[in-house]
C-alpha positions, -999 to 999 in steps of 0.1 A, spaced: -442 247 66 -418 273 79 -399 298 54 -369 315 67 -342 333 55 -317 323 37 -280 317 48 -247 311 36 -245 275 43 -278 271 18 -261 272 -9 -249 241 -16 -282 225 -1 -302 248 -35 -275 238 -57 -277 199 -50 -316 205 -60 -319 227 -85 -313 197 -118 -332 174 -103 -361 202 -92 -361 215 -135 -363 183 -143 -335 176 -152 -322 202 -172 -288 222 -164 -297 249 -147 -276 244 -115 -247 267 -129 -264 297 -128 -270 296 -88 -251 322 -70 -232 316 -39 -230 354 -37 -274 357 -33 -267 335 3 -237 360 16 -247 394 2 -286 390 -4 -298 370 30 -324 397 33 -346 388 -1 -333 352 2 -362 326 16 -362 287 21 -391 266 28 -386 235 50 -414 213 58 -418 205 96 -388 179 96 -364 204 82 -361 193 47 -359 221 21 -390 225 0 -388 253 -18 -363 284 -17 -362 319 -35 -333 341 -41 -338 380 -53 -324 413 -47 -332 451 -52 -319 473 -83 -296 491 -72 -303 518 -101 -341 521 -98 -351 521 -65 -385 506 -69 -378 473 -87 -367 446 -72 -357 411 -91 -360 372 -87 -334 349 -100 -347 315 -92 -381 302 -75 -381 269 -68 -401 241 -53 -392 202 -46 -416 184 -73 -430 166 -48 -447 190 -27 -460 213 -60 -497 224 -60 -495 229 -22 -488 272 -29 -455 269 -14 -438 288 -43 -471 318 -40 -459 320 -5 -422 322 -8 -430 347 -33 -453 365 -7 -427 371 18 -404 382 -12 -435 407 -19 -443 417 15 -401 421 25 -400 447 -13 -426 465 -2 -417 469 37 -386 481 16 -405 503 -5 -399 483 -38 -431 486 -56 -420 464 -87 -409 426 -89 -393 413 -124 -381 378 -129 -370 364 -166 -375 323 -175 -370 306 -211 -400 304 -232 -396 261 -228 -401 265 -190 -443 261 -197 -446 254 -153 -430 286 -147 -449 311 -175 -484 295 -161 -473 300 -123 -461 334 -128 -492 344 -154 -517 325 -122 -502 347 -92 -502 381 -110 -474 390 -131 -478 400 -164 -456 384 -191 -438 394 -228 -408 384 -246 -378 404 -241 -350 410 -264 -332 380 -257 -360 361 -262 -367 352 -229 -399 352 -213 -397 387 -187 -423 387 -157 -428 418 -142 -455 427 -112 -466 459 -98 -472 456 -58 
């Protein structure tokens, strides 16, 4: 596996993905073109050895608290789950914060996203329900 960063012309290949990746929900709409122009830095995309995108991660840095630092989507083709591709995108997302001096990582999901609460609870970050009712991760580096 390689993981790289993220580019403008990624967008569309996360976009095509990202129903068929939540299992078919509707989540597509709320993927940013903007994270892939303005974000490359805390962007990352897994390929396997062919090329392929297996995984990806889009984030950026608060730009009001200087130690935080947010994910928006983690995601990782079904097919290749279990093999810690989505702990090491999130690894170079941790180790890029903290080279950055970003000490915190928060991320939000919806309390029916069970795969994503148990991944998030098994690498580290704690997890409550927020005012919206959404499931708020949150990890101190």
């Amino acid at each position: 596996m390689k993981v790289r960063n993220g580019r403008p012309s990624d967008y569309e290949k996360v976009k095509t993905v990202m129903n068929e990746w939540w299992g078919g929900r509707q989540v597509d709409h709320l993927q940013h073109e903007l994270f892939f122009e303005h974000f490359t830095n805390t962007v990352f995309i897994a390929e396997d050895f062919s090329g392929k995108m297996i995984g990806f991660i889009n984030g950026f840095y608060s730009q009001v608290d200087l130690s935080i630092a947010y994910v928006h989507f983690i995601g990782v083709d079904p097919s290749v789950r279990g093999r810690n591709i989505g702990k090491q995108l999130y690894q170079h997302f941790f180790d890029k914060c903290l080279s950055d001096g970003r000490k915190i990582v928060i991320s939000c999901t919806s309390k029916i996203n069970e795969p994503s609460i148990l991944f998030h609870k098994k690498i580290g970050f704690n997890a409550n329900v927020d005012h919206r009712g959404k499931i708020q991760f949150q990890k101190i580096l």
